[in-house]
C-alpha positions as CSV (number, residue, x, y, z in Angstrom):
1,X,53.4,15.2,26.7
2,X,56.1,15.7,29.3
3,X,59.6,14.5,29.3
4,X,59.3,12.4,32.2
5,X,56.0,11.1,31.2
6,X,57.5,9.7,27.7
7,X,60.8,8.4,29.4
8,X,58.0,6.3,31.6
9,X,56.1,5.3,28.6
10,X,59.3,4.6,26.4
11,X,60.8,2.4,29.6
12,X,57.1,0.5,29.4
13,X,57.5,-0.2,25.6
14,X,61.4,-1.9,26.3
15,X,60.0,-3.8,29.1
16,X,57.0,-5.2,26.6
17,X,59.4,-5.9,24.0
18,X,61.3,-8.2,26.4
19,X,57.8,-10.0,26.9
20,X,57.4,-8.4,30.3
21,X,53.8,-9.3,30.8
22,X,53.0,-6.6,33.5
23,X,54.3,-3.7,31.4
24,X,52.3,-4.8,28.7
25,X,49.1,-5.0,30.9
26,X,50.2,-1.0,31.7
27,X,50.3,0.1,28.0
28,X,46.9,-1.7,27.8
29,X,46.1,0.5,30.3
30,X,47.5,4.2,28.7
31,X,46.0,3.1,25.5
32,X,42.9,1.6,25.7
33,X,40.6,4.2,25.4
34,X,42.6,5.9,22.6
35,X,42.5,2.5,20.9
36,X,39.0,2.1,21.3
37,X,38.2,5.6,20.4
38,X,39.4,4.8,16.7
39,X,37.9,2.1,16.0
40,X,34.8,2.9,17.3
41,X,35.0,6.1,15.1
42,X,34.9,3.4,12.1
43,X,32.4,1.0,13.2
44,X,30.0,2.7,15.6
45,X,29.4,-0.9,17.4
46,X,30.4,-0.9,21.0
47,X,30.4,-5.1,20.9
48,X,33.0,-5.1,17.5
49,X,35.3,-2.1,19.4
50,X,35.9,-4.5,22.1
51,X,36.3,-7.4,19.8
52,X,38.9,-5.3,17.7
53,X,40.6,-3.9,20.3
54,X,41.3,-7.3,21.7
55,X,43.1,-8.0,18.4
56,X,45.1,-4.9,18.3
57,X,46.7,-5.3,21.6
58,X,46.7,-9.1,20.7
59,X,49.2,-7.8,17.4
60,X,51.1,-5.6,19.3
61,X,51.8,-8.8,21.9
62,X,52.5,-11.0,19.1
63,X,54.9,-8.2,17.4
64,X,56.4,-6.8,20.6
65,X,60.3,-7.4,19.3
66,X,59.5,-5.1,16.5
67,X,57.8,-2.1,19.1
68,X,61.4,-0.5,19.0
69,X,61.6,0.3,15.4
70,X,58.3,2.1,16.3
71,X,59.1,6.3,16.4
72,X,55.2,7.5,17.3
73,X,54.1,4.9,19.6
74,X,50.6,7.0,19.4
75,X,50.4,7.4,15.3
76,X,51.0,3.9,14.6
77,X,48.4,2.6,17.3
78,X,46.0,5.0,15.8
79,X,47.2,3.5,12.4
80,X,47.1,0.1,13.0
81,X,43.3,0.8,15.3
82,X,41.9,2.5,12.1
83,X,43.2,-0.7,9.7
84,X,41.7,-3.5,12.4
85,X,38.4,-1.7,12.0
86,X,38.6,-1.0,8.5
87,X,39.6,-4.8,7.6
88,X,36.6,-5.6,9.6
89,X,34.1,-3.7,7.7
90,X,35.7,-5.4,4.3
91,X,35.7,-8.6,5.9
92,X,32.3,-8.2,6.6
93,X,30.7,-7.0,3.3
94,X,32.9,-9.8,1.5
95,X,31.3,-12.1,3.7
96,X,27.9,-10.8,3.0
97,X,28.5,-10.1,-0.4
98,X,29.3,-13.8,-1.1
99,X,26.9,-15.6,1.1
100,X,24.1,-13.1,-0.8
101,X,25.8,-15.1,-4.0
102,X,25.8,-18.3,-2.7
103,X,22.4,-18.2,-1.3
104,X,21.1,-16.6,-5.1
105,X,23.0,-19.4,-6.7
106,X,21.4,-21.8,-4.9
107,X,18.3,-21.0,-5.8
108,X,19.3,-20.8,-9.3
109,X,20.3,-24.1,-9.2
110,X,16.8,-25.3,-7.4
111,X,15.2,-23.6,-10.7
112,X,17.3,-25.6,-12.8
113,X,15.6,-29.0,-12.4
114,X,17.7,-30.9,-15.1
115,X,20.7,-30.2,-13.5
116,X,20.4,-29.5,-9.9
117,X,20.6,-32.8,-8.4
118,X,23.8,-32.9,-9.5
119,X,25.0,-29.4,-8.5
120,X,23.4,-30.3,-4.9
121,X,25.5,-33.1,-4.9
122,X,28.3,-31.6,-5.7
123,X,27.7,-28.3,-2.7
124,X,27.2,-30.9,-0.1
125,X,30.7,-33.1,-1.1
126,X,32.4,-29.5,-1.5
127,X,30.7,-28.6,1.9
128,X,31.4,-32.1,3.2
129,X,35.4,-32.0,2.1
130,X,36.1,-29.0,3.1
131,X,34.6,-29.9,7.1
132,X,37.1,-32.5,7.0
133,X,40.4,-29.7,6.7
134,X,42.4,-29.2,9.3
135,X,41.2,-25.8,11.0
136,X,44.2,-23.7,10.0
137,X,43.5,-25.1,6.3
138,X,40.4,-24.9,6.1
139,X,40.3,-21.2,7.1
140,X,42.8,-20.1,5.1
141,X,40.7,-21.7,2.1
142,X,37.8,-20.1,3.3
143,X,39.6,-16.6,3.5
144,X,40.5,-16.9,-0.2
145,X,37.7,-18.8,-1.8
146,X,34.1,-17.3,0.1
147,X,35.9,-14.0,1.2
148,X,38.3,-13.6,-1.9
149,X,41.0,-12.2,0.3
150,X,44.6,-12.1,-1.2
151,X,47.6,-14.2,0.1
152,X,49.2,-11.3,2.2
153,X,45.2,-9.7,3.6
154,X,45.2,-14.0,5.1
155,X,49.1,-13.5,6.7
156,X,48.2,-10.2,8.2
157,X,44.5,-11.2,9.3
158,X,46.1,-14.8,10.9
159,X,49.4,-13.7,11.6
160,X,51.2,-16.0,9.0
161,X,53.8,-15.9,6.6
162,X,52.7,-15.6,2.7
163,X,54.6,-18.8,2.0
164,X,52.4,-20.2,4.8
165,X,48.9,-19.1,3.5
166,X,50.1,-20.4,-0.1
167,X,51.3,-23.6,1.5
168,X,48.1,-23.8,3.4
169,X,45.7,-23.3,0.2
170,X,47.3,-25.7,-1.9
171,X,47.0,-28.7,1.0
172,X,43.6,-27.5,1.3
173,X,42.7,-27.7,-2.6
174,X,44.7,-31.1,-3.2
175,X,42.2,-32.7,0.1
176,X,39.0,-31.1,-1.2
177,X,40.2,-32.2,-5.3
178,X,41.2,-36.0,-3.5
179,X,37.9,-36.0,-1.4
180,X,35.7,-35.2,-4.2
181,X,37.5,-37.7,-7.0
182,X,37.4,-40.2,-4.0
183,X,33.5,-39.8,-3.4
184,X,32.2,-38.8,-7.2
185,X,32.7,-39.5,-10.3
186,X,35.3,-37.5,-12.8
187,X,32.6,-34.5,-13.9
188,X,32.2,-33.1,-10.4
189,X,35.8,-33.0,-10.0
190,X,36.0,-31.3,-13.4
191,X,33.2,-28.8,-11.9
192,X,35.5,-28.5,-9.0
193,X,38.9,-28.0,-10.6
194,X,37.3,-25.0,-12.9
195,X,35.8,-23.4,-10.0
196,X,39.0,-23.1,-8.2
197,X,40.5,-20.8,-10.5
């Protein structure tokens, strides 16, 4: 790359880091298709590239005071374009992985007939309590319980602080543990309590 060219592209980065909107609409611009050549390297889906390369940019946005500590303005976009996609596949095949779970122990629990009304009862409270979180709550619980993500994969995938997430989960388990002793008797909540750990 030429001189003058980087001098123009390092001026752009200062200007973004102020929260110049403009300048960051022109490293959209210089970047794009490098962006979306990584991660649709990863995930060969034109629909997620677009979808993940809105959430790159959106991070760099979000983390424009930091863009000066960056030295290889093109190495860490390729970096942090191959981690979006990658964290998209794992999200993905958690996801799938433990809805193929749910969905099998569901219909384990239809086969046993001695217990099952029970265990119904208990999905749709569980289901019912945790509708009622608030939506940062309820999908930070969903992050760590049906996706088994760790406290720092929820900060980086919502942009939060670890303290947050932790803060977040344990709100979210004391509503669903007061909804459920609220609405059932002691056993559920016993079922509850041991499936949360």
């Amino acid at each position: 790359m030429a001189a003058s060219a980087w001098c123009d592209k390092s001026k752009i980065v200062q200007r973004v880091k102020r929260g110049d909107e403009a300048a960051f609409r022109l490293l959209y611009t210089a970047y794009f298709d490098q962006v979306a050549r990584e991660i649709y390297f990863v995930l060969k889906d034109r629909a997620l590239t677009e979808e993940v390369v809105q959430d790159v940019f959106y991070k760099i946005w979000q983390n424009r005071d930091q863009l000066d500590t960056i030295v290889n303005l093109e190495g860490y976009l390729r970096i942090l374009s191959r981690n979006a996609a990658l964290n998209l596949l794992k999200a993905n095949l958690r996801r799938r992985t433990m809805e193929h779970g749910y969905y099998r122990e569901r219909v384990d629990l239809l086969d046993d007939t001695s217990e099952s009304d029970q265990q119904n009862e208990y999905y749709r409270l569980l289901d019912r309590a945790i509708e009622k979180l608030p939506p940062q709550q309820k999908r930070v619980y969903q992050l760590s319980r049906f996706e088994r993500m760790k406290y720092l994969e929820i900060a980086a995938h919502l942009n939060l602080s670890k303290e947050s997430v932790k803060s977040y989960l344990k709100l979210a388990t004391q509503a669903i543990k007061k909804y459920l002793t609220y609405h059932k008797d002691s056993i559920v909540c016993f079922f509850f309590i041991l499936s949360s750990f």
